[in-house]
C-alpha positions as CSV (number, residue, x, y, z in Angstrom):
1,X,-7.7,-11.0,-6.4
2,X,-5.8,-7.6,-6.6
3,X,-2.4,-7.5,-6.5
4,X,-1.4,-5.4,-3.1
5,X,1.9,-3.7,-2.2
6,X,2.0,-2.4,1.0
7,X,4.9,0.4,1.9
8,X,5.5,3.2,4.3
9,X,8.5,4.6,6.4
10,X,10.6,2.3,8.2
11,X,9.4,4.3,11.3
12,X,6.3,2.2,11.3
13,X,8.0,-1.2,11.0
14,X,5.6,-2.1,14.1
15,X,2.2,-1.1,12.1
16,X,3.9,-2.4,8.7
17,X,4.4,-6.0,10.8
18,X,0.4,-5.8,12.1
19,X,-1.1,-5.2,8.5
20,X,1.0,-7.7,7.4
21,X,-0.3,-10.3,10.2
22,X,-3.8,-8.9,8.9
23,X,-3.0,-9.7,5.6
24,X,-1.9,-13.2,6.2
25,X,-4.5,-14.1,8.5
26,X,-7.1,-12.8,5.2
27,X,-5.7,-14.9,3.0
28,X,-4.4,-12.0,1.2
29,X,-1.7,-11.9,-1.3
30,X,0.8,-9.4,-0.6
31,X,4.3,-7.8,-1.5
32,X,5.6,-5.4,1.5
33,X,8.3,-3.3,1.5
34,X,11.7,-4.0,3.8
35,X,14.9,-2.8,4.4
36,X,16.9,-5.4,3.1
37,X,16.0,-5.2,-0.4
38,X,19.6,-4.3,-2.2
39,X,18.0,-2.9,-4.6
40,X,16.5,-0.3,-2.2
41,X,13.9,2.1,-4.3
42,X,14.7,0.5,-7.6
43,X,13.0,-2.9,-5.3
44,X,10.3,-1.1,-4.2
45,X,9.6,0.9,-8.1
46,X,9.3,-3.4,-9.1
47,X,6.7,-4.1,-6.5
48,X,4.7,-1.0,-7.6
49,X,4.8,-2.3,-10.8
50,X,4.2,-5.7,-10.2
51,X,0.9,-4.8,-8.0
52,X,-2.5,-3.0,-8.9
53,X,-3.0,-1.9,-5.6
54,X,-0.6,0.1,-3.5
55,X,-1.2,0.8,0.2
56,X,0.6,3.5,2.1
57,X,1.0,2.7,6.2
58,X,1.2,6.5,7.2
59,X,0.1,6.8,10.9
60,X,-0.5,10.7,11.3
61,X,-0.3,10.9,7.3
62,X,3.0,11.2,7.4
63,X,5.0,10.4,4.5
64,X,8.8,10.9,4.0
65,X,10.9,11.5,0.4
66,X,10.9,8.1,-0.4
67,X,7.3,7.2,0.0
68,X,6.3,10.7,-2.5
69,X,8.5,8.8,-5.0
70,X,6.1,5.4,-4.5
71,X,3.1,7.5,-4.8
72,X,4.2,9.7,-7.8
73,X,5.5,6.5,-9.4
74,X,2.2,4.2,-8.9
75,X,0.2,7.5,-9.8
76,X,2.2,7.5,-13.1
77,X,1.8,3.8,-13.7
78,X,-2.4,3.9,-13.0
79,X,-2.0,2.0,-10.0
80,X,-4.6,2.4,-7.2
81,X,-3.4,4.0,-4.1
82,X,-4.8,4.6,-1.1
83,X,-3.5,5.5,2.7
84,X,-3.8,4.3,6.2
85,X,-4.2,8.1,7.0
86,X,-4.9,11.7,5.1
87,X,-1.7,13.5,4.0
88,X,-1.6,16.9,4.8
89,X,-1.0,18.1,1.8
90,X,-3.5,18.8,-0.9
91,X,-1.7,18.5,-4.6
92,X,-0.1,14.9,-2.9
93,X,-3.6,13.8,-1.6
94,X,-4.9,14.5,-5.2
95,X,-3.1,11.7,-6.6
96,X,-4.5,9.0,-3.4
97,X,-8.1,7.6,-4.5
98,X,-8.7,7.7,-0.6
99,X,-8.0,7.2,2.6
100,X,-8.7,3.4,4.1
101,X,-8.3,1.4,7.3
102,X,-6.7,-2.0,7.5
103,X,-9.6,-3.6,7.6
104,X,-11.5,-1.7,4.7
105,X,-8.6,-2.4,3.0
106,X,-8.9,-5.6,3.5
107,X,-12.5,-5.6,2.8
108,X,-11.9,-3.9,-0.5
109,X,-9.5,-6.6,-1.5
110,X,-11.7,-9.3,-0.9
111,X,-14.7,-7.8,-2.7
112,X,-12.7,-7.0,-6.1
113,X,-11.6,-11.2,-5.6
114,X,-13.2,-13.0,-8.6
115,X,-13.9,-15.8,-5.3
116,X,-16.0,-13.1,-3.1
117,X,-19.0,-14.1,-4.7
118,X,-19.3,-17.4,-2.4
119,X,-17.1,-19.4,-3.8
């Protein structure tokens, strides 16, 4: 199965919390981000790289400075990307492979699983 890390602004603790309920009730192995990493984004360029997939939670499509870092930094590293919700803004959006739902996510996830074929 695919390596996840799941990230976004702390504004959406409350839909980080609910995809990560998602995810746990999938059987989905995850990394997410949190605040009390003391290693702030130094913590969060580790996950990126220790995950294939990273998942933005951007209700709106907002992202702040610190989420552009994630995605430049997973772009840079070949990492798939993809977001809750389009960002409004075009050369950013360039480097997302697209836009996905929880649950597509989750149904992405599970397909690419070397299990999902009935095992």
């Amino acid at each position: 199965m695919k390596r996840l890390y799941v990230c976004g602004s702390f504004r959406f603790v409350r839909e980080m919390e609910e995809l990560e309920r998602m995810l746990k009730e999938a059987s989905i192995e995850y990394q997410i981000s949190n605040r009390i990493d003391a290693r702030g984004i130094l913590g969060c360029l580790k996950r990126i790289d220790d995950a294939d997939v990273v998942y933005i939670v951007n209700p709106g499509g907002y992202v702040g400075k610190s989420v552009c870092v994630d995605i430049g930094y997973a772009h840079a590293k070949n990492k798939l990307i993809y977001v809750m919700h389009a960002v409004d803004d075009p050369p950013l959006m360039g480097l997302i492979g697209d836009v996905l739902s929880p649950k597509a996510l989750i149904g992405f996830l599970k397909e690419t699983s070397p299990a999902a074929g009935g095992h």
